[in-house]
LUMSEKOL-91916 format. One record per residue (C-alpha): z negated, y, x negated; residue in three letters. Coordinates in Angstrom, 1 decimal, padded with zeros to 4 digits. Layout:
<recs>
+--------+--------+--------+--------+
|     pz |     py |     px | residu |
+--------+--------+--------+--------+
|      Z |      Y |      X |    Ala |
...
+--------+--------+--------+--------+
</recs>
This chain:
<recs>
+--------+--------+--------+--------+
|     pz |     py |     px | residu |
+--------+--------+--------+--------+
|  000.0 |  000.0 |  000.0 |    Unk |
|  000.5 |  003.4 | -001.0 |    Unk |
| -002.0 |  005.9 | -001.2 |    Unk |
| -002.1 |  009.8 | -002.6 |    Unk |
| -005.9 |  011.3 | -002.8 |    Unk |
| -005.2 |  014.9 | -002.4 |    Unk |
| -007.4 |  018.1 | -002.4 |    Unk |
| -006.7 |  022.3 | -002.0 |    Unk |
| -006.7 |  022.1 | -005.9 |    Unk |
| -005.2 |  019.1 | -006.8 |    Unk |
| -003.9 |  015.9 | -006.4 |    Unk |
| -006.3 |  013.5 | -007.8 |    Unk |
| -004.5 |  009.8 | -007.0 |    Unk |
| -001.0 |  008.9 | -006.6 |    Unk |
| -000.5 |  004.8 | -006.3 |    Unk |
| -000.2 |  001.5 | -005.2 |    Unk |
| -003.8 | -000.2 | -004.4 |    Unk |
| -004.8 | -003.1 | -002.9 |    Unk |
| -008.2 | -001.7 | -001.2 |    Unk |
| -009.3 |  001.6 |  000.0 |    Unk |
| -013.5 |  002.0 |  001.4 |    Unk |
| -013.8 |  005.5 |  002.6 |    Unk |
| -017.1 |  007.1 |  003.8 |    Unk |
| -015.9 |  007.3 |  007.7 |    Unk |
| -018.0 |  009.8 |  010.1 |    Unk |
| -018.9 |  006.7 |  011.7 |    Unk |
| -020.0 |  004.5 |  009.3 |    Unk |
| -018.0 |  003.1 |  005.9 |    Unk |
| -015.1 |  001.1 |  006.1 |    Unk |
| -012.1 | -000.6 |  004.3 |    Unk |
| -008.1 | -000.3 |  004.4 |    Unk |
| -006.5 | -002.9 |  003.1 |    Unk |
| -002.6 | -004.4 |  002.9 |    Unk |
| -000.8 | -003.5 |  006.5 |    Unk |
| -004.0 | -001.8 |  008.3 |    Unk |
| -003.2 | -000.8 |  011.7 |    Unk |
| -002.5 |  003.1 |  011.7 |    Unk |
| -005.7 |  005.1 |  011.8 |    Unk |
| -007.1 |  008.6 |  011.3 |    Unk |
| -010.6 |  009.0 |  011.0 |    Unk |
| -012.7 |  012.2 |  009.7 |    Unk |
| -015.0 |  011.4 |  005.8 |    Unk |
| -018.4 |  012.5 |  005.2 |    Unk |
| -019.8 |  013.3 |  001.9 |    Unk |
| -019.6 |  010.6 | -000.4 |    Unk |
| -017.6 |  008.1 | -002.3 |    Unk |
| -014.3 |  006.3 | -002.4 |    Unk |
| -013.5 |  003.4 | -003.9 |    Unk |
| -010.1 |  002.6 | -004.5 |    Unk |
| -008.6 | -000.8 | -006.1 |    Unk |
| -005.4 | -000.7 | -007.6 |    Unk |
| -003.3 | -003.5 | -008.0 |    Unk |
| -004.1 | -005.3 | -011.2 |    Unk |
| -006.3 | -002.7 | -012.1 |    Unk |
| -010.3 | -001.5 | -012.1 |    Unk |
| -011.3 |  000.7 | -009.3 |    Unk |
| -011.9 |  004.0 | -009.5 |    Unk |
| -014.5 |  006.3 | -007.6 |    Unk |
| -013.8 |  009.5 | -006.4 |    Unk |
| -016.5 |  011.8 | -005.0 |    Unk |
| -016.0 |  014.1 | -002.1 |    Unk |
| -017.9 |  016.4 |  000.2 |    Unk |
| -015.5 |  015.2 |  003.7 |    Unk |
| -011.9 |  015.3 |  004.7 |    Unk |
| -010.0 |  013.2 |  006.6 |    Unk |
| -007.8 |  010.3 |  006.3 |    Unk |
| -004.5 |  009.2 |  007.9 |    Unk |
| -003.0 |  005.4 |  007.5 |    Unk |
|  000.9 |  004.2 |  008.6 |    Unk |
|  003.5 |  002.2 |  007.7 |    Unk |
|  001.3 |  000.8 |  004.9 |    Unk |
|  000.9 |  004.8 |  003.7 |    Unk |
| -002.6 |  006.2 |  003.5 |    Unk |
| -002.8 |  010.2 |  002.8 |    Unk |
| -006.4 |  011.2 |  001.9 |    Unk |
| -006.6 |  015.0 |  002.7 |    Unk |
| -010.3 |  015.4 |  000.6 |    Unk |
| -012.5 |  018.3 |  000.0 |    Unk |
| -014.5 |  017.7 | -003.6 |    Unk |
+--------+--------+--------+--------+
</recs>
């Protein structure tokens, strides 16, 4: 799946990943491969993302929001 991390400043991820976990408004979840599309609202905290072959990576935030699709996930973050 592809996913771009991207905040007023910067973007801060641009990549294939496996796994997403987001701090949702409602409660932390995952995106994985295929999700059904979804747009939730973030809290403060910390997402986890695992790219493909790779270690995951942590990226701290204060809220946004987050939009999945057609195996696409956009993470619109304030940090």
């Amino acid at each position: 799946m592809q996913l771009e991390i991207i905040t007023p400043d910067e973007k801060l991820f641009d990549g294939k990943v496996d796994l997403i976990r987001v701090p949702g408004s409602k409660g932390p979840f995952e995106i994985l491969q295929y999700h059904a599309p979804i747009i939730s609202t973030l809290e403060q905290g910390q997402i986890k993302v695992e790219e493909q072959h790779g270690t995951p990576q942590y990226f701290d935030i204060q809220g946004g929001l987050i939009e999945v699709q057609r195996n696409r996930a956009i993470i619109l973050a304030e940090v």
